[in-house]
C-alpha positions as CSV (number, residue, x, y, z in Angstrom):
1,X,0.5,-17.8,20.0
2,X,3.8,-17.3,18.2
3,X,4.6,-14.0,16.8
4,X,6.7,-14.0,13.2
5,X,9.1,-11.5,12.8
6,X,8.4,-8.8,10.8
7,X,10.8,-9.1,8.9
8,X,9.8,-12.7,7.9
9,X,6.6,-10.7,6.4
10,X,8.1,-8.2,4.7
11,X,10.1,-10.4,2.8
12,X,6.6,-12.0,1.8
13,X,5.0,-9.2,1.1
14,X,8.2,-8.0,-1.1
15,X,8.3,-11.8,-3.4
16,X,4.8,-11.2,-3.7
17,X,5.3,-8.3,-5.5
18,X,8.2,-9.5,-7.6
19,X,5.5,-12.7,-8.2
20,X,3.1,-9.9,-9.8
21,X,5.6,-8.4,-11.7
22,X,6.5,-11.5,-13.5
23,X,2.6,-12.9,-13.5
24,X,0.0,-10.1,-12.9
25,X,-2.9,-11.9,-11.6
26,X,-0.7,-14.5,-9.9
27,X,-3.8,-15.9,-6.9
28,X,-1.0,-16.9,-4.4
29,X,0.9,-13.6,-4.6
30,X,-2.3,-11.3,-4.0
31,X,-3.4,-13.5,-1.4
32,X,0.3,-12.8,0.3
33,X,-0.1,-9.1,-0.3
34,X,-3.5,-8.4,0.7
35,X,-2.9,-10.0,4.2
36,X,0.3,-7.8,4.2
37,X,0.8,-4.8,5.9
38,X,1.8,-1.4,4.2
39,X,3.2,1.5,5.2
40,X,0.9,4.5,4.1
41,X,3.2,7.7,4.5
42,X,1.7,10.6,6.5
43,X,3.4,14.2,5.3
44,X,3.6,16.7,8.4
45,X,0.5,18.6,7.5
46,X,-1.8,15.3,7.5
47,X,0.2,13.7,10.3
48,X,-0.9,16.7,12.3
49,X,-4.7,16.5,11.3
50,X,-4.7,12.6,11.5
51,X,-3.6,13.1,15.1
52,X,-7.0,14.9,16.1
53,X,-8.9,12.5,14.5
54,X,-7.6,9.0,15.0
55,X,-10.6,7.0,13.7
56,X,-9.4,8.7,10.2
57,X,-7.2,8.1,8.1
58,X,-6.2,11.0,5.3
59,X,-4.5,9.0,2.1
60,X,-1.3,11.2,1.2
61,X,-2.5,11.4,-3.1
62,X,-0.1,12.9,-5.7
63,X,-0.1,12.9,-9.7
64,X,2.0,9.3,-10.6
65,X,2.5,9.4,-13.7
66,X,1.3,12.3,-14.8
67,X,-2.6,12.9,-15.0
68,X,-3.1,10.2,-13.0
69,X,-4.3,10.8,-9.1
70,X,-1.9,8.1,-7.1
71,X,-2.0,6.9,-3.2
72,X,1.4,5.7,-2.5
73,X,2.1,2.2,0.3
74,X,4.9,0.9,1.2
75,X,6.3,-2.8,2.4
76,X,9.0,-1.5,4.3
77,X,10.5,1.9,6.3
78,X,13.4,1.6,3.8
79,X,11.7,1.8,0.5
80,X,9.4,4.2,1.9
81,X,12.1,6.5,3.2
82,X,14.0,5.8,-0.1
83,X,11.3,7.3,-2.2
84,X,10.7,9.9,0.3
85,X,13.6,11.0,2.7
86,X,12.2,13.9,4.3
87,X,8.9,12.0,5.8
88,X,8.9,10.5,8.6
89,X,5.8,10.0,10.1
90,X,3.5,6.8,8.6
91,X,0.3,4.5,9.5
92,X,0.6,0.9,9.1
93,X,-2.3,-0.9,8.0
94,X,-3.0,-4.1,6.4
95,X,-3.5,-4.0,2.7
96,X,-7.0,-5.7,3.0
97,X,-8.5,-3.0,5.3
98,X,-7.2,-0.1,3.1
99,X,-8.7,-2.0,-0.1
100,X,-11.8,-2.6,2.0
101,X,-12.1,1.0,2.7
102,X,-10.9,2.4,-1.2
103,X,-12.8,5.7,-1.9
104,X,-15.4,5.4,-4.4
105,X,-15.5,9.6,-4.9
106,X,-11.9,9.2,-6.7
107,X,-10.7,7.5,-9.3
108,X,-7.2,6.4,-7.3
109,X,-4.3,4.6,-8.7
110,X,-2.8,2.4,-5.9
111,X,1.6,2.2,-5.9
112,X,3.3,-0.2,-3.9
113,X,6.5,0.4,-3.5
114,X,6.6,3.4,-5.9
115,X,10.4,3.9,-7.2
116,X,11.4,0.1,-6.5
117,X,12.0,-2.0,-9.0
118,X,9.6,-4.2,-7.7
119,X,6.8,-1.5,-7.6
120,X,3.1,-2.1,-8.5
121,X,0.4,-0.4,-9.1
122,X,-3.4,-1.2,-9.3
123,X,-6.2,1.0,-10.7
124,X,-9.1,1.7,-8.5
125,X,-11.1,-1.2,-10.1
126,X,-8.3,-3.3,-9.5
127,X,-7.8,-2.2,-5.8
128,X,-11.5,-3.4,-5.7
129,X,-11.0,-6.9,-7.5
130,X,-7.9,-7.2,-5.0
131,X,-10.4,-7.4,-2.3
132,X,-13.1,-9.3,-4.1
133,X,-10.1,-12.4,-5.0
134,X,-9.2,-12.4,-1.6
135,X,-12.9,-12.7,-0.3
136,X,-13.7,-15.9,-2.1
C-alpha cells in the first residue's frame, strides 16, 4: 500500500474548495472534498466529555452569521488555529462520515474553513445532497 502525504490531501481538499467557490456544484470538487478529511475543533469543555465517551462525537455549534446555528471543519491545523487560536484539541474525520451522520433534530449550517477566503458553507439540506452526489 502506499501512503500519500497529508499534505498532498490537504492541498486537494483546499482546490476543491476554491473549485466550489468559483463553480458551486462543481461534481469533481465535491467528490475531492467529501473523501477529504476535516478537522472538527473540540473546545475544552466538549474535549473533556468526548473523552468519556469515545464512540461520540459532540459537534462544537455557534451562531455564523448571525441567526443561523453553524458547525465549523477545518482542512488544515493552520486555518483551524487561525480562526481559533486558543483551541487546541480537534477530531479528524472524513467529510463523508460526518455528512453521513448530519443531525436531523437541527437545522445546521456546515463552514469549511470559516474565516479563509476560500471558506464554504452548505445548509443542512446541502450537507445531505453532499452525501447523496457522492453516493451515486
Amino acid at each position: 500500500m502506499i501512503a500519500i502525504p497529508e499534505a498532498v490531501l490537504t492541498a486537494a481538499a483546499q482546490d476543491a474548495l476554491r473549485d466550489l467557490k468559483r463553480h458551486r456544484y462543481d461534481p469533481s470538487a465535491l467528490d475531492t472534498l467529501i473523501a477529504s478529511d476535516v478537522l472538527v475543533p473540540l473546545p475544552a469543555e466538549i474535549a473533556a466529555r468526548d473523552a468519556e465517551d469515545t464512540d461520540m462525537m459532540t459537534l462544537p455549534v455557534l451562531e455564523y452569521p448571525p441567526g443561523t446555528q453553524a458547525v465549523v471543519v477545518f482542512t488544515c491545523e493552520e486555518r483551524l488555529s487561525d480562526a481559533f487560536p486558543e483551541i487546541h484539541c480537534y477530531r479528524q474525520v472524513q467529510l463523508e462520515v460526518l455528512a453521513a451522520n448530519w443531525p436531523t433534530e437541527a437545522d445546521l449550517t456546515l463552514a469549511i474553513d470559516l474565516g479563509h477566503p476560500d471558506a464554504v458553507t452548505f445548509t443542512s439540506a446541502a450537507v445531505r445532497s453532499v452525501l447523496s452526489h457522492c453516493q451515486r
